[in-house]
Structures are given as C-alpha cells and as structure tokens.
C-alpha positions as CSV (number, residue, x, y, z in Angstrom):
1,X,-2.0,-30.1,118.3
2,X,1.7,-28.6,118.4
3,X,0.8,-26.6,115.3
4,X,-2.6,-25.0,116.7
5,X,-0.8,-24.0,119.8
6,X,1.7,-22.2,117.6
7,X,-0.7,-20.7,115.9
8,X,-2.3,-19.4,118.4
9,X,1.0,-18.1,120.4
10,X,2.1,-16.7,117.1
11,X,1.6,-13.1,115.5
12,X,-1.1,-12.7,113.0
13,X,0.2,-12.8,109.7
14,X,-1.5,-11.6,106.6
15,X,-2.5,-13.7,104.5
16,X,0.3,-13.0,101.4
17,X,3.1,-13.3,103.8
18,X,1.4,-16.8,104.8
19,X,1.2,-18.6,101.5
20,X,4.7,-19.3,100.6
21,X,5.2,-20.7,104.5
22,X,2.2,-22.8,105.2
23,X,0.8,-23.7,101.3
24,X,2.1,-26.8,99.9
25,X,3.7,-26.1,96.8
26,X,1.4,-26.1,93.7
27,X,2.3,-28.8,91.0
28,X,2.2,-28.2,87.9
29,X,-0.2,-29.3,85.4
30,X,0.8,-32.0,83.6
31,X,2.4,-30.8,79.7
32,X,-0.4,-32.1,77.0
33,X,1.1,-32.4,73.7
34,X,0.5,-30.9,70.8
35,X,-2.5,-32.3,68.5
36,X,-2.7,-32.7,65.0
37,X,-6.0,-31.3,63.2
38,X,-8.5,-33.9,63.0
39,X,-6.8,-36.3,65.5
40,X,-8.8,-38.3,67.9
41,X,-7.4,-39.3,71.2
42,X,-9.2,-42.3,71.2
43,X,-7.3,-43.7,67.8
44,X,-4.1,-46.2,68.9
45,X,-0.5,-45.5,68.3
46,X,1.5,-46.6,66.1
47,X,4.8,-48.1,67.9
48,X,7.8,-49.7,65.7
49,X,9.5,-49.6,69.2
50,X,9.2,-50.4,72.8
51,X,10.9,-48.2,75.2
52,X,12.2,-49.2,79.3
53,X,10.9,-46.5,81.4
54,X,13.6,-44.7,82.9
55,X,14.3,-44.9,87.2
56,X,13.1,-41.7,87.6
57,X,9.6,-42.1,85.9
58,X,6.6,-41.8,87.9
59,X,3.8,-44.3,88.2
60,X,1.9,-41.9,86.2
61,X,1.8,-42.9,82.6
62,X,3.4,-40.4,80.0
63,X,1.4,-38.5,77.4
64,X,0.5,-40.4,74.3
65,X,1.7,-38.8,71.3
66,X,0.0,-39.3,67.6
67,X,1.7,-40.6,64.5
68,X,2.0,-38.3,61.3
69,X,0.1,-40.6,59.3
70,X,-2.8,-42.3,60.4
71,X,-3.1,-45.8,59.4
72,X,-6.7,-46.8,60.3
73,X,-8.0,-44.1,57.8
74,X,-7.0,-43.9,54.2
75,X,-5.7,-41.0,52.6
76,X,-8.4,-38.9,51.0
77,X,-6.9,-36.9,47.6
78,X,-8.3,-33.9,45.9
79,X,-9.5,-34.1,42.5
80,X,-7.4,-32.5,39.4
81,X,-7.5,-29.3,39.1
82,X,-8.9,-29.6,35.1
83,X,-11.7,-32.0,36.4
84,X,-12.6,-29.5,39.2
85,X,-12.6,-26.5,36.7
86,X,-14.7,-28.8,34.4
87,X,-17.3,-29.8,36.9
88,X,-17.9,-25.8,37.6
89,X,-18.1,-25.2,34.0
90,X,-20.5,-28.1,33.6
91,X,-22.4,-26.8,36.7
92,X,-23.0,-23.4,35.5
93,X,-23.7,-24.3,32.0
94,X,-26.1,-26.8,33.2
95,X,-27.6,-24.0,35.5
96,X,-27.8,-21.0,32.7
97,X,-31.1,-20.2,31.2
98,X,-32.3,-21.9,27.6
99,X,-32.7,-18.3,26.4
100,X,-28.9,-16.8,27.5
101,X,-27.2,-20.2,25.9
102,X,-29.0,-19.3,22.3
103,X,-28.3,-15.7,22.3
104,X,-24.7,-16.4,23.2
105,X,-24.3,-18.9,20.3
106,X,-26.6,-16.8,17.5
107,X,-24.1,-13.9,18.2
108,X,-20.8,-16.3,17.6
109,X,-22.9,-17.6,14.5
110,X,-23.2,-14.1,13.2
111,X,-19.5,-13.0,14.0
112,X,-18.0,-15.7,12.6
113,X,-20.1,-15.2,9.0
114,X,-19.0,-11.5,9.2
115,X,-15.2,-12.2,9.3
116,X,-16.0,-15.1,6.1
117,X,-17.4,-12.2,4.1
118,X,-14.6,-9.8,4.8
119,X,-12.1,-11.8,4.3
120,X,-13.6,-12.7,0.6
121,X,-14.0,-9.3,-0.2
122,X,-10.7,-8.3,0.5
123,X,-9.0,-11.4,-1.6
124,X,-10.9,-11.2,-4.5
125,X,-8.4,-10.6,-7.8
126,X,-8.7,-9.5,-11.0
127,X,-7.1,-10.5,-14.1
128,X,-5.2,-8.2,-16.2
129,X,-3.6,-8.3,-19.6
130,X,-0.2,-7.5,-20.4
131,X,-0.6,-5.9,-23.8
132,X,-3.6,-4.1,-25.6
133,X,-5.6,-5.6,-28.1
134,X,-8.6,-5.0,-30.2
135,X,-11.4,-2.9,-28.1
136,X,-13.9,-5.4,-29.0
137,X,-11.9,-7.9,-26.8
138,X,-11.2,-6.1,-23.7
139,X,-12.6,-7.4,-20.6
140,X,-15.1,-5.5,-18.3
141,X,-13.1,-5.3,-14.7
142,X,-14.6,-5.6,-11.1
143,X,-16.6,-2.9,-10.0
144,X,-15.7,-1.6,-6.1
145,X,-17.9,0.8,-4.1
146,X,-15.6,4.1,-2.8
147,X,-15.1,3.8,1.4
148,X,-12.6,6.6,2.5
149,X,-10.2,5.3,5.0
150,X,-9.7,7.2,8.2
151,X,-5.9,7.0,7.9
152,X,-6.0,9.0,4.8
153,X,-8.7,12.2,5.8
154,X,-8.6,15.0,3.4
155,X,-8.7,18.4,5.0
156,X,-9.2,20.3,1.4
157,X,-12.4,22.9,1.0
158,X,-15.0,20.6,-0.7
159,X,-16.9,23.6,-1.8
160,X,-13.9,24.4,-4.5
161,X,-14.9,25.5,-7.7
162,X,-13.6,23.9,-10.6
163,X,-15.0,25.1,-13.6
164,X,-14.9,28.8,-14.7
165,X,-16.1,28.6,-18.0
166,X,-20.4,27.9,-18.4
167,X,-21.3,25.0,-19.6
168,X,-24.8,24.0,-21.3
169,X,-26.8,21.5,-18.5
170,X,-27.0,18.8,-21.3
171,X,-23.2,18.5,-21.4
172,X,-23.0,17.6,-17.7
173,X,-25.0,14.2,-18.0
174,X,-23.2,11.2,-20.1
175,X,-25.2,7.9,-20.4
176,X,-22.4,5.2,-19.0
177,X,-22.8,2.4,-21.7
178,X,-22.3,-0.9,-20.0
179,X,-20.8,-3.9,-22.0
180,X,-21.4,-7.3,-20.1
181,X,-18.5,-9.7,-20.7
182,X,-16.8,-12.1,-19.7
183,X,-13.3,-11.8,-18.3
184,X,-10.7,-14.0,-19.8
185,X,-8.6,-16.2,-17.2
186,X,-5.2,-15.9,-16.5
187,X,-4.0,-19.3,-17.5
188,X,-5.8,-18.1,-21.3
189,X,-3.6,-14.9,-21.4
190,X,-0.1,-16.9,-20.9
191,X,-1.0,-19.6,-23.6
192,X,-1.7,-16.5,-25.9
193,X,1.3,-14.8,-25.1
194,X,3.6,-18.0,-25.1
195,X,1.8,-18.8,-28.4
196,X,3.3,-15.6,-29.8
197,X,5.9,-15.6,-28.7
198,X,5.2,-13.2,-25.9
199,X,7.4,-14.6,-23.0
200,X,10.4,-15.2,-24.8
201,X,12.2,-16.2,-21.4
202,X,11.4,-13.2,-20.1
203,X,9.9,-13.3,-16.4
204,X,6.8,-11.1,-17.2
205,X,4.4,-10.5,-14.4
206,X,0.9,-10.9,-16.1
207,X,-1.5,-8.8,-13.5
208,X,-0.4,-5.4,-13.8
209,X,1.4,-3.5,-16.6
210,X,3.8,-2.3,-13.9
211,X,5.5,-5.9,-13.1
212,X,8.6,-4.8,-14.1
213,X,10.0,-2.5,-11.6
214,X,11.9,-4.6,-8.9
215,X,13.4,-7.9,-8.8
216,X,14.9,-10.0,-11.3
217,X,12.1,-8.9,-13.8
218,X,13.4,-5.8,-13.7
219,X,17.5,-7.1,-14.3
220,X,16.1,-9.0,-16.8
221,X,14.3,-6.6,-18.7
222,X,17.0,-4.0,-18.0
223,X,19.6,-6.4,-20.2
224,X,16.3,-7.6,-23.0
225,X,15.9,-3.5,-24.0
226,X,19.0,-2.0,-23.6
227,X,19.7,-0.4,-20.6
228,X,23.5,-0.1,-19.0
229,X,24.8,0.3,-15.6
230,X,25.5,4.2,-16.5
231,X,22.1,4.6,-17.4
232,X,21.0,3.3,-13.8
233,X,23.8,5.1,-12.0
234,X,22.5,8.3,-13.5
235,X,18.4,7.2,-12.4
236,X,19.8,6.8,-9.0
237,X,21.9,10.1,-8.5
238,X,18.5,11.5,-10.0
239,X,16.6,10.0,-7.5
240,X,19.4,11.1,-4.8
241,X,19.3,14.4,-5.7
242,X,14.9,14.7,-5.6
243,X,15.5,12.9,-2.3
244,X,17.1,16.3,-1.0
245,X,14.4,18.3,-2.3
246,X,11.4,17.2,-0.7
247,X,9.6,19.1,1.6
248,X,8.9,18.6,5.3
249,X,5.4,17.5,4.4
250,X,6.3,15.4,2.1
251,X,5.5,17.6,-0.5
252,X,8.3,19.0,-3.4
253,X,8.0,22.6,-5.5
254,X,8.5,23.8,-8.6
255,X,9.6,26.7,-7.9
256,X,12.9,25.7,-5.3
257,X,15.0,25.1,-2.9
258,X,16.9,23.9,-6.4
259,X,18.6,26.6,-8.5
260,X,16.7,27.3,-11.6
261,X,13.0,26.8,-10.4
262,X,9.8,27.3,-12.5
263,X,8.6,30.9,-12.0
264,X,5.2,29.6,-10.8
265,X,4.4,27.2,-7.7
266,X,2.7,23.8,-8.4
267,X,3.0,21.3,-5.5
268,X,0.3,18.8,-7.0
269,X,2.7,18.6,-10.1
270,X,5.6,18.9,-8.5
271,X,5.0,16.0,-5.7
272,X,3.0,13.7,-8.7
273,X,6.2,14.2,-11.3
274,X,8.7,13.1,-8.3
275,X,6.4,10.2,-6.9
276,X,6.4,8.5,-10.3
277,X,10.2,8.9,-10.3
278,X,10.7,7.1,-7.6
279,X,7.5,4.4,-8.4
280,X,9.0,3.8,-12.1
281,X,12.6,2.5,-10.3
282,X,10.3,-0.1,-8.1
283,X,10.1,2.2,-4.9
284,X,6.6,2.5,-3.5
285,X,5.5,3.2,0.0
286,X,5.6,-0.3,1.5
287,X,8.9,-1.0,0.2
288,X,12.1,0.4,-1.6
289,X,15.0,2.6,-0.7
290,X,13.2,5.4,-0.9
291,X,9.9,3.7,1.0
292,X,9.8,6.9,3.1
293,X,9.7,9.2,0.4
294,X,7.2,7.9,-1.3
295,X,5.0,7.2,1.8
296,X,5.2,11.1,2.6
297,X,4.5,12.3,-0.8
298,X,1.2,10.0,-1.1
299,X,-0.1,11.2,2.0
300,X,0.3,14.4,1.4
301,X,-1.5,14.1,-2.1
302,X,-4.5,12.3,-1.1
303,X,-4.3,15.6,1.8
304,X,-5.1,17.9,-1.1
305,X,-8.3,15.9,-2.8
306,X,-11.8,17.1,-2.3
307,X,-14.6,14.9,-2.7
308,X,-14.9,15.3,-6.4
309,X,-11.3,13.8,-6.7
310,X,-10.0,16.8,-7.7
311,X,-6.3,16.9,-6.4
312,X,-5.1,20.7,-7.9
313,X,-6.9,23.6,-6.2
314,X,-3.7,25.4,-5.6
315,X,-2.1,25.1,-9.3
316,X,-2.1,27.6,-11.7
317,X,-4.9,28.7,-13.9
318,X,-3.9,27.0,-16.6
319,X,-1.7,24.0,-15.1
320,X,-4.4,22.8,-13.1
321,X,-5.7,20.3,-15.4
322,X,-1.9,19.1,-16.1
323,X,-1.5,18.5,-12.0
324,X,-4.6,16.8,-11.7
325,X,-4.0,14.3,-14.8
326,X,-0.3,13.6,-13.1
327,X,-1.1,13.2,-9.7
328,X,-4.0,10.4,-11.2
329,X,-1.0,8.6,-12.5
330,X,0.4,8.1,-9.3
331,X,-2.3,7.3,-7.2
332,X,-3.2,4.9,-9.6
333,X,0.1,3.6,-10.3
334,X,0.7,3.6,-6.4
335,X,-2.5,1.6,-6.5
336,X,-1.9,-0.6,-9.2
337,X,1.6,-1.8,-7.8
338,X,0.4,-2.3,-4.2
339,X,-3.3,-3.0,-4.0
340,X,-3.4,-0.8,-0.7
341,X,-7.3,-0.3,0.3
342,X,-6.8,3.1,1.7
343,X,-5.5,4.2,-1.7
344,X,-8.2,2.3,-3.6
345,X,-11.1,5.2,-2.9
346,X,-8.8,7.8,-3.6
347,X,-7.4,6.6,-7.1
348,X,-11.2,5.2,-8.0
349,X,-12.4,9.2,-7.2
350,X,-9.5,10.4,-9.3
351,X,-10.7,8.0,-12.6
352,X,-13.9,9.1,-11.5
353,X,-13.2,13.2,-11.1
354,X,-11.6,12.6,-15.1
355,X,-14.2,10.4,-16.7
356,X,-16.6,13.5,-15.6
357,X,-14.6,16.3,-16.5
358,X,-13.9,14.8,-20.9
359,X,-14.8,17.1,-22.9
360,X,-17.6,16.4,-25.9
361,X,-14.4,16.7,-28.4
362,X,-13.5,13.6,-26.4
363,X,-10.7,15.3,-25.0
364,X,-9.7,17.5,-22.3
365,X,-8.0,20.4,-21.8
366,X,-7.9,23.4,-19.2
367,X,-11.3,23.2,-18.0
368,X,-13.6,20.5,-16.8
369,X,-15.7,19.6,-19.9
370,X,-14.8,22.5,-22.2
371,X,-12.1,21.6,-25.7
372,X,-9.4,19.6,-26.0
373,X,-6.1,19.4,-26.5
374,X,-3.7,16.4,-27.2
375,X,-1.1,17.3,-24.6
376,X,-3.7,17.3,-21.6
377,X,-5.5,14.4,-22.7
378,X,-2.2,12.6,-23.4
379,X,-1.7,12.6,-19.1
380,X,-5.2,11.8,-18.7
381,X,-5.0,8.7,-21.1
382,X,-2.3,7.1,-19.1
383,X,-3.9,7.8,-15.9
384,X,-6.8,6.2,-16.8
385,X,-5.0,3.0,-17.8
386,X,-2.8,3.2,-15.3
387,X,-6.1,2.7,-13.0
388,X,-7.5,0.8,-15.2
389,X,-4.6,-1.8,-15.2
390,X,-4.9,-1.6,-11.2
391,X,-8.6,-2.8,-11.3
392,X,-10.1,0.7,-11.1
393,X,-13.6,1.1,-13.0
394,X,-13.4,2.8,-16.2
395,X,-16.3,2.8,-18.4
396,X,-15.2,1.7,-22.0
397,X,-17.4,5.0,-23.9
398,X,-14.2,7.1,-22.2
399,X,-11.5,5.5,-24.5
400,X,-13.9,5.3,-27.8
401,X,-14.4,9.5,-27.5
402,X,-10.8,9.8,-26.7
403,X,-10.1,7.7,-30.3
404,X,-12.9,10.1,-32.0
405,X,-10.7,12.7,-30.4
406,X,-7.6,11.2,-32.0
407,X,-9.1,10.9,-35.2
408,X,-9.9,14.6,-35.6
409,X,-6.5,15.7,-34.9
410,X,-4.8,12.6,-36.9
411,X,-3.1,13.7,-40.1
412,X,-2.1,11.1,-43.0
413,X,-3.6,8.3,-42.3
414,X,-2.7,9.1,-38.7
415,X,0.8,8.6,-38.7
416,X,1.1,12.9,-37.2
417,X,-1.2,14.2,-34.6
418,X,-1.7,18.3,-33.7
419,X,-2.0,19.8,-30.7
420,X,-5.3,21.1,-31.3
421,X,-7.7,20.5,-34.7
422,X,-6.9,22.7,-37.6
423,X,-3.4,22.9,-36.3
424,X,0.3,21.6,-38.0
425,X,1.8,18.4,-36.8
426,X,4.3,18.5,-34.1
427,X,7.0,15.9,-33.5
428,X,5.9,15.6,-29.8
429,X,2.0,15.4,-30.5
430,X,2.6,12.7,-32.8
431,X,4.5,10.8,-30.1
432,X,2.2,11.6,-27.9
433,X,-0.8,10.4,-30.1
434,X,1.1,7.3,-31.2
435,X,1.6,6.3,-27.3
436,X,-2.3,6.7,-26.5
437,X,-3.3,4.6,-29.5
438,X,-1.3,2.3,-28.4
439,X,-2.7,1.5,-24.9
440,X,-6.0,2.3,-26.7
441,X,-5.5,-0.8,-28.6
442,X,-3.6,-0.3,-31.8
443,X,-2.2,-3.4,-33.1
444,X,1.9,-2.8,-34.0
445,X,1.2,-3.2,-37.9
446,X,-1.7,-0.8,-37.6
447,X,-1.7,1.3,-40.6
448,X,0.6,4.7,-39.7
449,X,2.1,4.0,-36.7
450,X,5.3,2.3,-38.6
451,X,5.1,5.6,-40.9
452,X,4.8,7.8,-37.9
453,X,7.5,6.4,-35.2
454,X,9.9,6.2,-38.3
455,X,9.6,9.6,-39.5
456,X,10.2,10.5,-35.5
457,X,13.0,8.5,-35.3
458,X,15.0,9.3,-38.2
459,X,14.0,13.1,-39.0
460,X,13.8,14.1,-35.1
461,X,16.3,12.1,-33.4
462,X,17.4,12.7,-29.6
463,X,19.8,15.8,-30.0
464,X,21.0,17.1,-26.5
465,X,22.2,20.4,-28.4
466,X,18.4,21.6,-28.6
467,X,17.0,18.9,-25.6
468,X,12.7,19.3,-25.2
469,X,12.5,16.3,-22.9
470,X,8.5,16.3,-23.1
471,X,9.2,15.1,-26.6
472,X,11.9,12.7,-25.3
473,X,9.1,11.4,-22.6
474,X,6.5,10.1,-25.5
475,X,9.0,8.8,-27.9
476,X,10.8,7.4,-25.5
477,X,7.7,5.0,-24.2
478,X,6.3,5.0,-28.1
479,X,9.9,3.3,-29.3
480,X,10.1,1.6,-27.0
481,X,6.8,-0.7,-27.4
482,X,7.2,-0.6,-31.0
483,X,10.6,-2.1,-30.3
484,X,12.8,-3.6,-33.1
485,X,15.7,-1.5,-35.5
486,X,13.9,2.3,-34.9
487,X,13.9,1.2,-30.8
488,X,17.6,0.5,-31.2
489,X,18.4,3.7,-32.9
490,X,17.0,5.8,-30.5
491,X,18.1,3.4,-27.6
492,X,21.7,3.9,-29.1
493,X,21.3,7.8,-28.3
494,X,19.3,7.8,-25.3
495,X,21.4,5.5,-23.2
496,X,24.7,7.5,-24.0
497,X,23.2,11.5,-24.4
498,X,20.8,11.6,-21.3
499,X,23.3,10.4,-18.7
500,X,26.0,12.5,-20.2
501,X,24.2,16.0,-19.5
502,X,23.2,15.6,-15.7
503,X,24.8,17.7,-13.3
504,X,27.8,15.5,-12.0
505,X,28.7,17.3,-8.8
506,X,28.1,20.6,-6.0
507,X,24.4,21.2,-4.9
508,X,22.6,19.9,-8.1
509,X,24.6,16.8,-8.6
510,X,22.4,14.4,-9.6
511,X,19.6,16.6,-11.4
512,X,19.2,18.1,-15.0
513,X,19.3,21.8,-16.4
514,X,16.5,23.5,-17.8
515,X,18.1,26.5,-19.2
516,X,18.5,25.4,-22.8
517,X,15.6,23.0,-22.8
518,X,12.1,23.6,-25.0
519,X,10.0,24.1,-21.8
520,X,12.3,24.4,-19.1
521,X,12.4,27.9,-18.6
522,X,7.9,27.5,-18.0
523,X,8.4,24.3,-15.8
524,X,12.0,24.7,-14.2
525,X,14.6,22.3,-12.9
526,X,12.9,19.3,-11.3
527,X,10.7,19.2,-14.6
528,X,13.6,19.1,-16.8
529,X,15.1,15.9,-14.0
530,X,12.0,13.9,-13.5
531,X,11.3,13.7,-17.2
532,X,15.2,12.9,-18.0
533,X,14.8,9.7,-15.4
534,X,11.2,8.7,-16.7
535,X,13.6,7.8,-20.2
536,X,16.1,6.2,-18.3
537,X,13.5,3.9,-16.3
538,X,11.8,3.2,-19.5
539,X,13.2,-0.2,-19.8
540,X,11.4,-1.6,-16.7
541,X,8.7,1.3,-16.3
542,X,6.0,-0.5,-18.1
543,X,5.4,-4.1,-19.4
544,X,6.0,-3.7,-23.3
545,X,2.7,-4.1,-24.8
546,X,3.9,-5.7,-28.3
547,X,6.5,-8.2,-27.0
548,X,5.3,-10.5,-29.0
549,X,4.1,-9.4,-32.3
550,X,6.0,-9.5,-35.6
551,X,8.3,-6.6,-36.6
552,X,6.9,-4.6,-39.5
553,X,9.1,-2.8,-42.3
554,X,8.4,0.8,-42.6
C-alpha cells in the first residue's frame, strides 16, 4: 500500500530512468561448459575423486563436465593408409569397363615387345679377324639398313654433280655377287692365332684391326715393334701443334694459318688427314685428350656429305677423289673404333658412294667410274677395309677387280707396281701396291712381296736428305706387317730420322717442313706433319696382320 501511494504522489518517470530503481537486478545465466564433438549429456562421468562443496556453494548443483576419453565407447581407428589406397584401386578396377582393361594391357604388351626388339638390334656383334687370309675364306659381315640420325643433318646441295666426264649407261650398273657363308666364331679365330703363334703374349684385341690404339695394348705393342719414348714425344708435339690449327668449325686447311701452306684449299683433306692423326694415337670423339678435337672435326665432315656419300664438293678438280677416299678412312675408322650409330649411316654411304664410283679397270682415279690409278685406289683400299673391319657392308666383287687392277700394273712377278699401266715402277707405288695386297689377302711368303719390300728397303731406304713422306707412309705400314730383319732396318732409321727433323720450337714447333719434301710444295705443311706422325703411330696404328706367320728369306 505504502509503495502505490508513493507512486501515485511521485513524478512520472520515464520508463529508462525507472529500470535501474524499481527492476530487480537480472541474474545471470548460468556458464554451460564447453562440449566436446560427439558428446552426449546423458553419458556419466568419470570421477577418480570426490570433492567437499565449498561454504559458499549454492544449492544449485554445478555444471557437469565430460572426460577426454570416453569409456563406455571404444575407440574407433582408421584403416592404413596402403589398405585405404588399395580398396580405391580395387574399387575402380573392379568398376572399369572389360573393353578399357584390354586396351590398356594390349598396348603394355606391344610396348614392352618394341623395347625387346630394339634393344637386340642395337647389341648385335660381329666378328672380325685380325689378319687377312686367303679370299676364299673370308666371312660375309652383317648387312645394316642406312637411318640418318637427326644429330648429324647434312646441309650440303644434294643436287652436286660429280662426274664430268660421260660415261656409257652399261658402266653405271654392276651385278653385286653375293657369297653366302658362314662366319667363323670368335673363340675359332684365337685358337688359330694361338696355334700360330699369333698372340705371342701380346694383348691383341680380336674385333677390329684398330685394337691397338689406347691402353696397355697399345704400351705393349709400342715396346713388341720398336717404338721409343722420343718417337711418342714427337707424335704428341705433332698432335699439339694440329691442335692449334683447327678451325672454329672444327674444320683445318691446307692452305694456313701455318707458314708454308699448300697453294690450293682442301678442307675435306685437310680435316680427314688431321682426324686420323689424332684416331691412330687412340683419340676419338668419346674419349682421349684430344676428345674435343676430334668430335668437331667429325661433325663437321659428315656436315659436307650429300646423299650419295660424297664428302668433297669443295676440293679441287683433281684432288677431289683424294679427299673423298681420306675422309672414308676416318669415318670408318671413327666407326670401326666406336660403334657410334649416328656415324654408322654415314660411313655405310661413304663404302657405298666408293663401291659405285670403281672404275671397270678395277680402280679409281679422278672421276667416278672413269681409269685408274694406283695412288687413288691405294686410299680407297684402306677405306674400304677400314669399314669393312668396322662391320660396314662391302661386297666381296670390289676387292677381286681391285686385284685384276693390281695385276695389270704388277711388274716381275709383282714384286713393283706403276702408277698407271704401261708405266715404270716407282718405289712408292710398289709400297703402295704391296700394302693393298696385303689387306687383300696375300699370305707373307706370297711369291714377290719378300722380293719387293727387300728391294724397298735396301735400295730406297728412309733418307731425310731427299724426304717424300707419301713413300715413307706405305712402306712404313708395308714393313711394318712384313715385320722381321727388313722391319728392323727401316725401324732403325725411322725412329731416329723422323723425330729429328720436326720443328722443335716458335710458331711451328711441333709440325714438319715441306719445303724440301717430294710433294710438299703441291700439299703444304700439315701434309708434310700428318704423314710424318701416321709413321710414328705405326706401331699401334693397326693390328699387324702377319704376327704370326713364319719369316721368309729374301
């Protein structure tokens, strides 16, 4: 009653300034604590402890609060995460169509039989023998088609023409004859070699006639044949000082940067006659010192070959055929001492390019098909074997017209050759003709090549006071795989004379000068050098090819 009567007596109040006054103060919902996810309220704690209510606690009872781990329901773990990726794998196999699952596995088939047959056809090997024998027993080698690798694309004018001279349509088409044999095995050719005495302690690498460039092969034959640590000091100032002539492309000239160049350019010849420098001493372009070199110089000749395999478009009338037969000794000896497949079509069209251009003489000569002469076909001979030795294909009619060559320019009993037929014996034809009928297959006691390496020997022995190191070149090799007392007595002059007469020091240390040599006025200064080391190297160059046969008296 007291309050109405206030009320009414008092002001009116609005109704903001009234609620702090008359309200009751508001309590305070009561603090609900914090839930864990999937929680229920209704589940029971879990007390390891019974507290005493303190004085000031209300009647009201306290919030319940829920244990980290619930012990009325067991923990629940998630599988592995290899048996969950499993189960999805299984899942989706399980729900891929019949159809998808076959194509899938037919084209893993098919992939898988594709990498088997490369593989087979890039290991397959070929036996090779180390020294010649009679024609009738030579194997037939491994025939490869030609694929031209993109890392070696020649940008040379296939159109070129080659051939100047007209020739009749019949001579353009040889018959390949095609002798089916069978190849001996390489455990038959050691017994036969070891049976001969071929092997004589001497580490001979059987597969290729060039096994004897590097390693301790090499050492080894180095000490069997003669050779002396001045007579590899000078090969390796030589190949220091043809280092420091190559080109930018990789290229070298005959004409310079040297003193005493040729007075025509020939870069084919040039770069082919400093490449097989630097192959004969073991270098190639996978390995050696001069790995770099070598590497520039073949890709810079396989730069100049057109699709005929012709490698000298930009020689000299005349010199072209002599380019063309070097620089197919050293993509084949390049070949033949790495196996390299982007070399393989190149050297195989090079062997191809020669077998077409022989001449019906059986030799060749300035022109494709037309005469012969013993001095081309001498560089075409060896690069033929050389390519041959690397597993290249060769027919076998190529040798028998280069022997019907042979034969016509033979003199007495073939113990002297000519340069051409009709002509006078020459001491370096008859070298030259000795050393092809040699890798042709001439047995060491074959009638006149003991008459014809003994008259070279005695009446034209290595004299540096007239030097014609072309001469030097062929009976060099000749002597060499004749071996025995004429091998020592030109050894004896060659190992001492040679080294003794290159440039010791200033700009052309290292090289050889051409001034007072037979040909070095035509062919210049890194003729007159590469020629000089090509003696030097002959101990290792190539594999003798009569290491075991019995010395003959001549």
């Amino acid at each position: 009653m007291l309050s109405r009567e206030l009320e009414q007596k008092a002001p009116r109040m609005h109704l903001s300034s009234l609620s702090n006054v008359l309200s009751p103060p508001i309590a305070a919902p009561p603090i609900t604590p914090t839930r864990w996810r999937g929680e229920r309220v209704s589940q029971p704690l879990v007390r390891t402890k019974q507290s005493t209510p303190s004085r000031k606690a209300t009647a009201k009872a306290s919030p319940t609060r829920k244990p980290l781990i619930d012990t009325a329901k067991p923990l629940i773990t998630k599988p592995k995460f290899s048996t969950r990726c499993y189960a999805q794998l299984k899942r989706r196999i399980e729900d891929t169509p019949p159809w998808l699952l076959s194509t899938v596995l037919h084209l893993i088939l098919l992939l898988v039989l594709a990498f088997i047959t490369i593989s087979l056809d890039e290991s397959s090997s070929i036996l090779l023998s180390l020294r010649q024998g009679e024609r009738e027993a030579a194997g037939e080698l491994a025939e490869f088609s030609i694929v031209v690798s993109d890392d070696f694309t020649s940008h040379a004018d296939f159109d070129t023409e080659l051939q100047t001279v007209p020739i009749e349509s019949d001579l353009l088409s040889i018959a390949p004859v095609s002798f089916p044999m069978e190849a001996p095995t390489l455990d038959a050719i050691k017994d036969a070699l070891e049976s001969h005495g071929g092997l004589e302690k001497l580490p001979i690498d059987s597969q290729s006639m060039f096994g004897g460039r590097s390693g301790a092969t090499k050492q080894a034959m180095l000490r069997k044949f003669g050779g002396t640590e001045e007579t590899e000091k000078a090969v390796e100032m030589g190949l220091e000082w043809l280092k420091r002539q190559q080109n930018y492309d990789g290229s070298w000239s005959l004409i310079g940067p040297y003193s005493n160049g040729a007075p025509l350019e020939n870069k084919t010849a040039a770069t082919a006659m400093a490449m097989l420098a630097f192959m004969g001493a073991g270098n190639t372009h996978h390995t050696g010192k001069y790995e770099r070199q070598v590497h520039k110089a073949a890709s810079w000749m396989v730069d100049q070959q057109d699709r005929s395999g012709f490698m000298a478009n930009k020689a000299p009338g005349q010199q072209r055929m002599y380019a063309q037969a070097q620089a197919t000794i050293a993509l084949c000896e390049l070949y033949a001492m790495t196996k390299d497949a982007r070399l393989k079509p190149r050297a195989q069209a090079a062997c191809d390019f020669a077998v077409q251009a022989q001449s019906p003489e059986g030799g060749w000569r300035y022109q494709p098909r037309f005469d012969s002469d013993t001095s081309v076909t001498g560089w075409f001979v060896m690069g033929l074997k050389s390519g041959q030795s690397g597993g290249l294909r060769v027919e076998r009619y190529v040798f028998e017209n280069v022997e019907k060559y042979l034969d016509s320019v033979g003199r007495d009993y073939n113990a002297g050759y000519a340069y051409q037929v009709g002509e006078v014996t020459s001491p370096s034809m008859t070298a030259e003709g000795i050393l092809c009928r040699q890798y042709l297959g001439w047995h060491r006691n074959q009638p006149g090549m003991a008459q014809g390496l003994g008259a070279l020997a005695t009446n034209h022995p290595l004299d540096t006071r007239s030097p014609d190191v072309y001469y030097w070149y062929y009976a060099t090799q000749a002597l060499h795989h004749y071996g025995g007392p004429l091998w020592t007595q030109w050894n004896d002059q060659l190992k001492v004379r040679i080294p003794a007469t290159q440039v010791q020091q200033d700009a052309e240390k290292g090289s050889w000068s051409p001034r007072r040599d037979a040909w070095g006025r035509h062919a210049g200064r890194l003729y007159t050098t590469c020629m000089s080391l090509y003696c030097l190297e002959v101990y290792y160059r190539h594999m003798p090819l009569y290491a075991g046969e019995k010395e003959a008296a001549w």
